[in-house]
C-alpha positions in Angstrom: 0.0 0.0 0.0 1.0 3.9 -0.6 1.5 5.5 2.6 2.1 9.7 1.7 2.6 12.0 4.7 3.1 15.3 4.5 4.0 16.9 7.9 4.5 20.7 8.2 8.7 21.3 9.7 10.5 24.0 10.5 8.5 26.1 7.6 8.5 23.3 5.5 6.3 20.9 4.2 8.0 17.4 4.0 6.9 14.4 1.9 7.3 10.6 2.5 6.6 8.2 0.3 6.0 5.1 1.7 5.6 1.7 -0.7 5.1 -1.5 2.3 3.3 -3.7 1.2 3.1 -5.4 -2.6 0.2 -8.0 -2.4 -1.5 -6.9 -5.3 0.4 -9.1 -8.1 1.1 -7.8 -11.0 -1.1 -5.8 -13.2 -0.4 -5.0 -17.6 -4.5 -4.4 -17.5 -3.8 -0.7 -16.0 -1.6 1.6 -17.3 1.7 3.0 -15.3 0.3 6.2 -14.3 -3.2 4.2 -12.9 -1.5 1.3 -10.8 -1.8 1.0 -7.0 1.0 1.1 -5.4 0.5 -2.1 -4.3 1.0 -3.7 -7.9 3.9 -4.3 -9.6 4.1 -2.9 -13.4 6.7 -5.7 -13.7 7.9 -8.8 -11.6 9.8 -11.0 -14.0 11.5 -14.1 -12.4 9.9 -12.9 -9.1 7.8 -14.6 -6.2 5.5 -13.2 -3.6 6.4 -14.5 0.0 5.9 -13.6 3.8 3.1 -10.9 3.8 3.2 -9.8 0.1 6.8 -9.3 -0.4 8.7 -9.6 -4.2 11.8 -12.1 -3.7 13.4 -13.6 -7.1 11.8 -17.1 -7.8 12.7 -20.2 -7.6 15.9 -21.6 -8.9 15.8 -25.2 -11.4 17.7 -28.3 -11.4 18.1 -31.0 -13.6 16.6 -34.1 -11.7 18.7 -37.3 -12.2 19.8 -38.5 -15.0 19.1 -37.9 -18.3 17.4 -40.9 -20.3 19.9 -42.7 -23.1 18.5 -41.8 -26.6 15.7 -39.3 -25.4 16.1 -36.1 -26.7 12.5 -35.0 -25.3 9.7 -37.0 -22.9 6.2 -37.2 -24.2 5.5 -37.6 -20.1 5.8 -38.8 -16.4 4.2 -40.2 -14.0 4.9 -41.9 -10.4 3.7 -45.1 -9.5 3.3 -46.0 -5.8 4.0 -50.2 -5.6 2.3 -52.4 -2.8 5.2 -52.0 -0.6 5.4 -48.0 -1.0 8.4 -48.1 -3.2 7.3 -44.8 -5.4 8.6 -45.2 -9.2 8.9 -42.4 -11.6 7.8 -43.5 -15.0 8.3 -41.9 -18.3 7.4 -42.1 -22.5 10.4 -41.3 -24.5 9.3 -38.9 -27.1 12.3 -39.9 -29.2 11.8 -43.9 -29.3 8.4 -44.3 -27.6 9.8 -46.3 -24.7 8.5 -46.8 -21.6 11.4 -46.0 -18.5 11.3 -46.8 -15.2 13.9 -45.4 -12.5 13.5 -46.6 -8.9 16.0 -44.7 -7.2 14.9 -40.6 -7.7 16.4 -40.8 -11.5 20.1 -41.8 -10.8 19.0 -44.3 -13.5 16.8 -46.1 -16.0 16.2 -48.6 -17.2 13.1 -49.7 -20.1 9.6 -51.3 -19.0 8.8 -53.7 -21.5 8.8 -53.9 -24.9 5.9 -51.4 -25.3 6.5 -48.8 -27.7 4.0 -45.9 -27.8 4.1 -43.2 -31.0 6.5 -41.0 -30.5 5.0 -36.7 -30.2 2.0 -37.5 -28.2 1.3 -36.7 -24.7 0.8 -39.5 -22.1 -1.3 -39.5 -19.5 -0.8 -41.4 -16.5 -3.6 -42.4 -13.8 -3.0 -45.3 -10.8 -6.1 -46.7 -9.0 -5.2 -49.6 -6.4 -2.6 -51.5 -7.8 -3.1 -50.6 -11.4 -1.2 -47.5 -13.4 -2.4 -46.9 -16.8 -0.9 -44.9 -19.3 -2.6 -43.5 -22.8 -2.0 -41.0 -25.4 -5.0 -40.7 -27.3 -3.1 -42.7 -30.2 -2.4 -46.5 -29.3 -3.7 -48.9 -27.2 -4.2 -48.7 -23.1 -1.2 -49.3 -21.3 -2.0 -51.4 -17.8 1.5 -51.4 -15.6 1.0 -53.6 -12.6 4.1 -53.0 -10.5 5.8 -55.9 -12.4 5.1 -55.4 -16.6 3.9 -53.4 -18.8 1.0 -54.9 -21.4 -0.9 -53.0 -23.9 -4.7 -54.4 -24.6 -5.0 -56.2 -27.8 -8.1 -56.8 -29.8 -9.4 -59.9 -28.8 -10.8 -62.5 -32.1 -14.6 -63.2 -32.2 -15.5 -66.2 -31.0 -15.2 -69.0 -34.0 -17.3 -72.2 -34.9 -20.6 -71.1 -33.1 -22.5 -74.4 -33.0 -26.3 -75.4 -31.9 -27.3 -79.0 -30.4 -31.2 -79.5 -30.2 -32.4 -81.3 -27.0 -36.4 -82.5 -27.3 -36.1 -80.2 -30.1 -36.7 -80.8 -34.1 -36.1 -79.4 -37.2 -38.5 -77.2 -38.1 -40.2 -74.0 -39.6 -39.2 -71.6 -36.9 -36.6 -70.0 -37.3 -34.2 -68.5 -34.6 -30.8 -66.7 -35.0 -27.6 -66.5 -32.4 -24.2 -64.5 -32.2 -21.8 -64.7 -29.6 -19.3 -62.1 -28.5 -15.9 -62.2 -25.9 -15.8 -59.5 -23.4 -12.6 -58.7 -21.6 -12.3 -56.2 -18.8 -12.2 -53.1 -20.9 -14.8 -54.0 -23.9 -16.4 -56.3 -26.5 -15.1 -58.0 -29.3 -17.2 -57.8 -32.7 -20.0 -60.7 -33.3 -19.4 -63.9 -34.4 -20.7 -65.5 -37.6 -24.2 -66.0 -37.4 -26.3 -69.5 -36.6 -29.6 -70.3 -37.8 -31.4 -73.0 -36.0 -35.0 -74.0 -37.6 -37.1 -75.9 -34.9 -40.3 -77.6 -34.2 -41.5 -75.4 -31.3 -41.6 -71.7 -30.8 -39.6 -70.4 -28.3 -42.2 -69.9 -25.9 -43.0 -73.5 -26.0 -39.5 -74.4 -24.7 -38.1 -75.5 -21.2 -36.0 -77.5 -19.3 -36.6 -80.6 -21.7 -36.5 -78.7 -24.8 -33.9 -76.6 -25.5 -30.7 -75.3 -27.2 -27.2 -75.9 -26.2 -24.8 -73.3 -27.7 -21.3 -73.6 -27.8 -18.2 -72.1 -29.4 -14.5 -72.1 -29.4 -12.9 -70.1 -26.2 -11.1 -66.7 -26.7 -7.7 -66.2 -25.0 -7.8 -63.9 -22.4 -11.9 -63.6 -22.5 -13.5 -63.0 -18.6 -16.8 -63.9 -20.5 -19.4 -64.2 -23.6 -22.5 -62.2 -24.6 -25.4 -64.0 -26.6 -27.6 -62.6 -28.7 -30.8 -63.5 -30.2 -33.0 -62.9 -32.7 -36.1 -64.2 -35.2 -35.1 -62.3 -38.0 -31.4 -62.6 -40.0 -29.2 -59.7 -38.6 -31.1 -58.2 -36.0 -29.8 -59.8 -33.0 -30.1 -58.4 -29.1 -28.9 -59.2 -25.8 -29.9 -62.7 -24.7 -27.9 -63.6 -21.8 -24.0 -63.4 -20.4 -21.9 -66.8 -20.0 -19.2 -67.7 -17.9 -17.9 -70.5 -20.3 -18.1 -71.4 -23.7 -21.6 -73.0 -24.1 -25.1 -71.6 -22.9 -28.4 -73.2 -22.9 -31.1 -71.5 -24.0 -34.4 -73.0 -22.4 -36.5 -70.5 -23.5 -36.8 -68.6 -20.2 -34.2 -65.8 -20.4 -36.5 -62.2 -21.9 -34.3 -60.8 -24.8 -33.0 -56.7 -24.2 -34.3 -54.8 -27.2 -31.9 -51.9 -26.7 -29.2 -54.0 -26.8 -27.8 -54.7 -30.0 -24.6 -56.8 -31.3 -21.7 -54.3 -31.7 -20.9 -52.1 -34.6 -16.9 -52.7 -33.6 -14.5 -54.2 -31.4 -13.4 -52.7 -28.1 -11.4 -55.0 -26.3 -8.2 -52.8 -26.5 -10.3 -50.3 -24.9 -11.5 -46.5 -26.5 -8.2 -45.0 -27.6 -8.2 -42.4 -24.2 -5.9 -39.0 -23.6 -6.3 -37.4 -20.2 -7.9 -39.1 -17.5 -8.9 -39.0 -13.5 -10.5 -41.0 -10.8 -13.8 -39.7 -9.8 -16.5 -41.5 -8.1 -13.7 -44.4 -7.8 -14.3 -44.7 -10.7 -11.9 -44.2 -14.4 -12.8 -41.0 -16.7 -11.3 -40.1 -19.9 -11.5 -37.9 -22.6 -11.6 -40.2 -25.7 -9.5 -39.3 -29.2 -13.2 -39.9 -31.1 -14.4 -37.0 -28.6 -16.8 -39.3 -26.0 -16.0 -39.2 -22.7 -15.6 -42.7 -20.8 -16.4 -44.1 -17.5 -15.3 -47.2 -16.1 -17.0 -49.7 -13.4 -16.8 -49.8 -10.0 -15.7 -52.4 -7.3 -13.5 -55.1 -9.1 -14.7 -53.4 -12.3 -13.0 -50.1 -11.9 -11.4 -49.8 -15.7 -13.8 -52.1 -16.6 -15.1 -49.8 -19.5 -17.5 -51.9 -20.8 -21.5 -51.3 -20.1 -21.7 -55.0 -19.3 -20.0 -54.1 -16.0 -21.3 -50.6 -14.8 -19.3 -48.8 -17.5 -20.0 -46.6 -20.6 -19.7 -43.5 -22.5 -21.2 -40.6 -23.6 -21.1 -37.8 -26.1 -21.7 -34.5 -24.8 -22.1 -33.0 -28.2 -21.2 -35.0 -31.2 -20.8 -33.3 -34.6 -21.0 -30.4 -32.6 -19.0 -27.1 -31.9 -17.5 -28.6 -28.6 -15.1 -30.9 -28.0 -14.2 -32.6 -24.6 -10.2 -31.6 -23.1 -10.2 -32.5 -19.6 -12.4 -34.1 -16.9 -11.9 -33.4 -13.5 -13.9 -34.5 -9.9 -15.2 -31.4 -8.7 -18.4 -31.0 -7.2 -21.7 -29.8 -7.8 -23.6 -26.6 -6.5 -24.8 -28.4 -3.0 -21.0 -30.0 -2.4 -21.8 -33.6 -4.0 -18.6 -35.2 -5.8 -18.9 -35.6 -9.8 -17.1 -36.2 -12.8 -17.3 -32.7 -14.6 -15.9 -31.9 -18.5 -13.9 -29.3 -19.8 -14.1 -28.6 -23.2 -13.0 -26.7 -25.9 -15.1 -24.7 -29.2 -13.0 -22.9 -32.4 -13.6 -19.4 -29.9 -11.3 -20.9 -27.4 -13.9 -20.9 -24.4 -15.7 -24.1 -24.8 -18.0 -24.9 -22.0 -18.4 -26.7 -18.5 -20.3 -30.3 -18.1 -20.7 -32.6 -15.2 -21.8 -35.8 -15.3 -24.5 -38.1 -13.1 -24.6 -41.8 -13.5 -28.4 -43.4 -13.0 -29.0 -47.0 -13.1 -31.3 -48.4 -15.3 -32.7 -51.9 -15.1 -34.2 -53.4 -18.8 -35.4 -57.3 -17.8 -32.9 -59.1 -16.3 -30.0 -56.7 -17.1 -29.0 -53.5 -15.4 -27.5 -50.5 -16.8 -25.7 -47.5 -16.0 -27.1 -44.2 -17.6 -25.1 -41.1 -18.2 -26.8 -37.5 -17.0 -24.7 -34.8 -18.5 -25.8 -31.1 -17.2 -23.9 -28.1 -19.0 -22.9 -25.5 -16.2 -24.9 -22.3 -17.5 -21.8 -19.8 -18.2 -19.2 -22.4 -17.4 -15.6 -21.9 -19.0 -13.5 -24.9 -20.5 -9.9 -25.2 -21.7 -7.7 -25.5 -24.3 -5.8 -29.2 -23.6 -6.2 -32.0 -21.3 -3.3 -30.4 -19.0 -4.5 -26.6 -18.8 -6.6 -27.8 -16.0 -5.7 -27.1 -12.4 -7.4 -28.4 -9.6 -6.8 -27.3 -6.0 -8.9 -27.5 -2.8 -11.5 -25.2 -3.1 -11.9 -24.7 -7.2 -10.3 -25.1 -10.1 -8.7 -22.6 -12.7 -9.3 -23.8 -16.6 -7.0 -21.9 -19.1 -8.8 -21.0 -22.3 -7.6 -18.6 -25.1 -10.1 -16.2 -23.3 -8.1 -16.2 -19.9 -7.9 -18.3 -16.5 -11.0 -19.0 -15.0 -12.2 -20.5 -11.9 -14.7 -22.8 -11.3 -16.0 -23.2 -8.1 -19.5 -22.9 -5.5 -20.9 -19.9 -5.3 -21.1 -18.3 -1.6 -24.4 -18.0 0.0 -26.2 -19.6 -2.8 -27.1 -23.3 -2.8 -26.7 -25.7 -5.6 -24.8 -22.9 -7.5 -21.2 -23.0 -9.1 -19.5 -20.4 -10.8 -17.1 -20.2 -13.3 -15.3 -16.2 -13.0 -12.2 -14.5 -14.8 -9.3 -14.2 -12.7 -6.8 -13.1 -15.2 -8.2 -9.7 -16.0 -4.8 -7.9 -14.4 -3.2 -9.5 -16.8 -5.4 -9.7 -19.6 -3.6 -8.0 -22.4 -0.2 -10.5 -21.5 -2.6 -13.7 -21.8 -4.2 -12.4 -25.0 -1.0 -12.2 -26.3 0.2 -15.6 -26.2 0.5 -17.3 -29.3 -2.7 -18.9 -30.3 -1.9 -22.3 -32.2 -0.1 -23.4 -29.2 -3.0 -22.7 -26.7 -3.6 -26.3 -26.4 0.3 -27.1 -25.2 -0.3 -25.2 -21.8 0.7 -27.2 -18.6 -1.1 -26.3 -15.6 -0.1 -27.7 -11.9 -1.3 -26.7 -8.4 1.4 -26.5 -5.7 2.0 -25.0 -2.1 -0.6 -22.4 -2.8 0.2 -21.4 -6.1 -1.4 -22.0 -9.7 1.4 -22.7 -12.1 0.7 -22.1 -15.5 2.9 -22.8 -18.5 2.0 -21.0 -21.4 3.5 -20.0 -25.1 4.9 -16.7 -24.9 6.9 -17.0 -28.0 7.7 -20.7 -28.2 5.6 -23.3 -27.4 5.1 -23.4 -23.3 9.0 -21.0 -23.0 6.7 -18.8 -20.3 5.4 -19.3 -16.6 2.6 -17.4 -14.8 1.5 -18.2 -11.2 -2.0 -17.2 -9.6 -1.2 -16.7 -5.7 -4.2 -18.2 -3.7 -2.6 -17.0 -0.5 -3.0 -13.4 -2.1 -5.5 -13.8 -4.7 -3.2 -12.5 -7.7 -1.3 -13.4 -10.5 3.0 -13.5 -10.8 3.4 -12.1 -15.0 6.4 -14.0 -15.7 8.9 -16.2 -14.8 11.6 -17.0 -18.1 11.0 -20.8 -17.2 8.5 -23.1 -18.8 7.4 -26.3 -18.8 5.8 -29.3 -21.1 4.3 -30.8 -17.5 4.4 -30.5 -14.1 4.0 -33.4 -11.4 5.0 -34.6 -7.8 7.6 -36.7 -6.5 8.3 -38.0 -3.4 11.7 -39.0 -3.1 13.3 -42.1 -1.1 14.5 -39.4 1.8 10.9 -38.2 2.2 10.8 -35.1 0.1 8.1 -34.1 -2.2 9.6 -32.2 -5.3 8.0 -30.2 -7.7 9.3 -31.9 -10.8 8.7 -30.8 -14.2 8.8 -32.1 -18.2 11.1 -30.0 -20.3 9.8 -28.8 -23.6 13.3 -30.8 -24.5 15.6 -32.8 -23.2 15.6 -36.2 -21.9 16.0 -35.2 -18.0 13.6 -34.1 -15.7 14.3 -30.9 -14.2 13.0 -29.5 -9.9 11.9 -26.1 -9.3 13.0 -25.6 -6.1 12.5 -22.4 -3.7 15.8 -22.9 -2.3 17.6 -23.0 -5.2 18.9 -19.5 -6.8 19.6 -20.1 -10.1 19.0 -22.2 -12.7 21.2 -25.2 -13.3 24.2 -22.8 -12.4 22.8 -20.1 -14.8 22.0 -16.4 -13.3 18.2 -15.6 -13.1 17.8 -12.1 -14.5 15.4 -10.6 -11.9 13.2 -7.3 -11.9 10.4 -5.6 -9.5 9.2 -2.2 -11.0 6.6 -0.3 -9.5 3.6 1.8 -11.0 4.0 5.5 -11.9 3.3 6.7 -8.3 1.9 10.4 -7.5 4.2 12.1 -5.1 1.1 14.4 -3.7 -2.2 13.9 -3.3 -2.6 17.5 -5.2 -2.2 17.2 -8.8 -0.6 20.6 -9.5 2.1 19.9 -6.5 5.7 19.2 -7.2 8.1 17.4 -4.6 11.9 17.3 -4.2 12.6 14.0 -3.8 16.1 14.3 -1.6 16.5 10.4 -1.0 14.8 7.0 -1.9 16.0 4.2 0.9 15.3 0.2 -0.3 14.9 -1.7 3.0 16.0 -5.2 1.5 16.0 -8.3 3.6 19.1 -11.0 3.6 20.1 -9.5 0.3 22.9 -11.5 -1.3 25.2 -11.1 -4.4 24.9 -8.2 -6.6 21.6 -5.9 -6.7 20.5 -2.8 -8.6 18.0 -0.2 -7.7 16.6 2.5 -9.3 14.5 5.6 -9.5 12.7 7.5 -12.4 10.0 10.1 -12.3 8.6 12.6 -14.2 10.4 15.7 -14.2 8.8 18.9 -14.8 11.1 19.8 -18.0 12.7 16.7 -18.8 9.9 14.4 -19.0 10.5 10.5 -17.6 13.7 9.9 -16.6 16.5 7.8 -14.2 16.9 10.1 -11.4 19.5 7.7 -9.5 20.5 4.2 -9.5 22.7 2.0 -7.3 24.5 -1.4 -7.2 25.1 -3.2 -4.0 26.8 -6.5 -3.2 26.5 -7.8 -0.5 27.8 -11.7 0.2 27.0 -13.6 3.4 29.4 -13.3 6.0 31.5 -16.5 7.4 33.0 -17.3 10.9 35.1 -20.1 11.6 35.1 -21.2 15.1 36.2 -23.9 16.9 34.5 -26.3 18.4 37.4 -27.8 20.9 37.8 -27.2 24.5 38.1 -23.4 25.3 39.5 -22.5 28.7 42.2 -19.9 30.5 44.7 -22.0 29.3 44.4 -23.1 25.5 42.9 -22.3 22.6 42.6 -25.6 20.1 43.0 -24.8 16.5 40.8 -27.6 15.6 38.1 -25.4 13.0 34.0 -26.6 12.2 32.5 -25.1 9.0 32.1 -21.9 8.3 28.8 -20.8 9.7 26.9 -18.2 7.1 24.5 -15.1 7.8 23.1 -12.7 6.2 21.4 -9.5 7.7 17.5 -10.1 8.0 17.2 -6.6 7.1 19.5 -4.0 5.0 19.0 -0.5 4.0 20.6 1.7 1.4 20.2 5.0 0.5 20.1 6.6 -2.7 20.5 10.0 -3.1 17.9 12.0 -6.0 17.2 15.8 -5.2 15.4 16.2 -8.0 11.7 17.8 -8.4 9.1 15.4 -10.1 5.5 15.2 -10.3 5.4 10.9 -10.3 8.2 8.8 -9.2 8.8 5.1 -10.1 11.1 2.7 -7.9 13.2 -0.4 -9.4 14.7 -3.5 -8.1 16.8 -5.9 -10.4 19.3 -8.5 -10.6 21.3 -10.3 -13.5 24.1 -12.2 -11.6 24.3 -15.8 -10.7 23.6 -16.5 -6.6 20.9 -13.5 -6.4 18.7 -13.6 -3.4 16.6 -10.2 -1.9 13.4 -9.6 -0.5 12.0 -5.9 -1.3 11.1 -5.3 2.7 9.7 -1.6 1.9 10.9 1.6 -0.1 10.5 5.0 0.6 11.2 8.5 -0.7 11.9 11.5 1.3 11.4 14.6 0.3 10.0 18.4 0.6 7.0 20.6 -1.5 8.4 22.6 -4.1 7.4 25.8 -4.8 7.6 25.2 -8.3 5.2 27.1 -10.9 2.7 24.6 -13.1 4.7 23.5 -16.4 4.1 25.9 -19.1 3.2 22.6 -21.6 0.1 22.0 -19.3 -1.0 25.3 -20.4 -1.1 25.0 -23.6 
């Protein structure tokens, strides 16, 4: 906040300036001249921390090891095994391998013989003991802790075969197909049988029947039958556990269900998933979005086993990017859909699942409800979910989705990115859909394409309620790993290379490499009388545990020269050190036996620049371009006295 005092003295009328607190973020909505002193006009490579203070950000690392023959990772994962050993799991963008390193990425070595398409982003989701990765372009990957398999299609059953018991030959007709169902789908029909008989089929029972049978399918969990009187126009009859059934008569047919169109025993080909409802969403590559089963059936994305899919709005302007478990209006947890449109701000659904019972056979039904004024996203990875909402990135701006206060079975979906509308707006639009979004100790990341394709990080602060415009650092993903020592890194995907790299708030630079650092205030008024000058005789920077080398500046507008630099400063200052021994100390001797160095820094150091110079607005500066930086802008203020000055002849005319 702007604290301006003008106290009368010894004849004189003195002026101070006081900028303490900086909570506001960043703004590029406003212009110079119209920013609070409490927002920065620039914070690049900088962090709010303590009570809305600007310290540079965090530093990066390379992570590990770098993978043999990966010149970029198409993603990562970590998988949790039955004895807590955490794995860290990556696609090779280069050869399509899958890697596994067990020991924080000292090492790798390959999963299987697996080979995804190289250039697509995996997604990677573990319920219980089961870690599935997809990319939208081959088959599901299941990883159990031991291998890796990828879900082929499964044959139709072959040499479908009738025996009559107490049954003839005769005038009515009846036809069967069979199908194999493994735990994520259905295989296509088998070749049809017609059976004429003596007796309708009304007419049968236990001593006059059919026995079907048919040769097993590897890897089948069981068989669907269908029926019909009429060639081609087969439904539902009944589910077998083996490869025979018998058909007395008594099972009632399902008319809604009919004999698949296609097979989908690798399972849909699925991008980004999540686990809502214990159960498996995804975003299919055709555009549905896909639910598995519960219990034992979890991925179990058949509808034979509480599973299913749905099109929100097929051959429509929407398309579905993400799906999330949120919550609706009155707090109950759902499966809600972001999507996309050719505008860039798609929509919000969420998704209820009703059982339906048709005869003997149950069903799960799909409820989708649109969110009125919801906003989607852009990509199955601009979607960030924290505790209380989450923030969608759309080529419109960040938006976040959550319950409205005070009214019931109402959520929102509101613009937080106005401050820095004109910066988001200004990203490159055809890589939109690339952004990388992650939620972590209180702060939004988002990764988005200032020039290149995801070269730029923005941060909303949740713990303020603003947004951080820009940190030099980007990222292709972002994702969690707890370490064998206990610690839980913020790891990320680089847009290339074959190493992860940590973001780390104790690190102060990046990979060795200076962070170039810069905190520039607003134009700030120096009276709250527009036609007053002031002499600005000193600006002091109160800069906590500064280390390495620092600049700081101050413009304003002068009454003849316009905007300029008024003064400007470098200080160093390195951390102290203080050997001391740690041997016996008495009135006798003094070992020489040394511990390490023990380094301080001041929690609190002030410097003074001198101006003495009359402006009319006044602009402060804090930068950094060497290796090793670390400040924290504590408070500035200027000092200074009313001028007597005349009003500028150029605001005459």
């Amino acid at each position: 906040m702007l604290d301006i005092r003008v106290p009368k003295l010894s004849g004189k009328r003195t002026v101070q300036i006081t900028l303490n607190e900086f909570k506001a973020g960043t703004n590029t909505l406003i212009d110079d001249a119209r920013l609070e002193p409490n927002m920065a006009k620039e914070s690049i490579n900088m962090v709010l921390v303590q009570d809305g203070r600007w310290k540079p950000r965090w530093g990066t690392k390379t992570y590990g090891v770098a993978i043999t023959g990966e010149s970029v990772l198409d993603g990562v994962g970590e998988f949790i095994a039955s004895d807590g050993t955490r794995e860290v799991i990556a696609v090779g963008g280069t050869t399509g391998k899958i890697w596994k390193s067990v020991n924080d990425c000292a090492s790798w070595a390959q999963l299987g013989s697996v080979v995804f398409t190289p250039g697509h982003q995996t997604y990677f989701l573990q319920i219980k003991s089961s870690f599935y990765i997809t990319n939208g372009v081959d088959d599901l990957v299941l990883y159990n802790g031991t291998t890796a398999t990828q879900y082929a299609e499964l044959d139709a059953p072959e040499n479908l075969a009738g025996a009559l018991t107490g049954l003839g030959a005769g005038d009515y007709h009846y036809f069967y197909k069979v199908t194999a169902l493994n735990n994520v789908g259905e295989t296509i029909a088998s070749t049809e049988l017609d059976k004429a008989v003596s007796k309708k089929r009304d007419d049968w029972d236990s001593s006059n029947y059919i026995t079907l049978s048919w040769d097993a399918v590897a890897t089948a969990t069981k068989y669907q039958v269908y029926i019909s009187e009429n060639t081609g126009q087969e439904v539902l009859l009944a589910s077998a556990n083996a490869v025979s059934y018998v058909d007395d008569g008594t099972a009632v047919p399902n008319p809604y269900v009919e004999t698949p169109l296609a097979g989908t025993t690798t399972a849909p080909l699925l991008e980004q998933m999540c686990n809502s409802g214990n159960r498996i969403w995804s975003i299919g590559s055709n555009g549905a979005v896909y639910f598995g089963g519960t219990g034992q059936y979890t991925t179990y994305f058949n509808e034979f086993f509480g599973g299913g899919y749905i099109y929100l709005e097929k051959g429509g302007r929407e398309t579905p990017k993400a799906v999330k478990h949120f919550r609706t209006g009155s707090g109950v947890g759902i499966a809600t859909v972001f999507t996309s449109d050719p505008a860039g701000r798609g929509s919000v659904w969420q998704i209820s699942l009703d059982a339906v019972t048709v005869g003997a056979t149950s069903f799960v039904v799909p409820v989708p409800t649109k969110v009125i004024n919801g906003i989607g996203t852009v990509g199955g990875l601009a979607v960030s979910d924290s505790e209380n909402d989450i923030l969608t990135a759309s080529k419109i701006g960040i938006h976040s989705l959550k319950i409205k206060p005070q009214l019931y079975n109402v959520i929102s979906s509101d613009e937080l990115s106005i401050p820095i509308r004109p910066s988001y707006q200004s990203l490159v639009g055809s890589l939109f859909d690339t952004i990388s979004s992650y939620y972590y100790k209180n702060k939004h990341f988002f990764s988005v394409p200032r020039s290149t394709r995801n070269d730029t990080t923005m941060i909303y602060d949740t713990e303020r309620n603003c947004f951080i415009w820009y940190w030099d650092i980007g990222a292709k993903q972002f994702l969690t790993h707890t370490d064998s020592s206990e610690v839980t890194r913020l790891l990320t995907v680089p847009v290339s290379g074959g190493a992860l790299v940590e973001w780390n708030e104790n690190f102060t630079n990046d990979d060795g490499e200076a962070i170039t650092t810069s905190y520039q205030s607003g134009l700030i008024p120096v009276s709250d009388d527009k036609k007053s000058f002031v002499k600005i005789k000193n600006v002091i920077f109160e800069i906590g545990r500064p280390k390495g080398t620092i600049t700081l500046e101050v413009s304003g507008l002068q009454k003849k020269r316009g905007f300029t630099l008024l003064a400007s400063r470098t200080i160093t200052n390195n951390l102290s050190s203080v050997d001391i021994t740690d041997a016996l100390l008495d009135d006798i001797w003094l070992d020489d036996t040394l511990t390490v160095p023990v380094s301080y820094s001041q929690a609190s150091s002030k410097k003074l620049l001198k101006v003495n110079k009359v402006v009319d607005k006044i602009q402060f500066k804090v930068s950094s371009t060497s290796s090793d930086t670390d400040y924290t802008v504590l408070l500035i203020q200027a000092n200074g006295v009313l001028s007597s000055t005349s009003i500028p002849v150029d605001w005459k005319n």
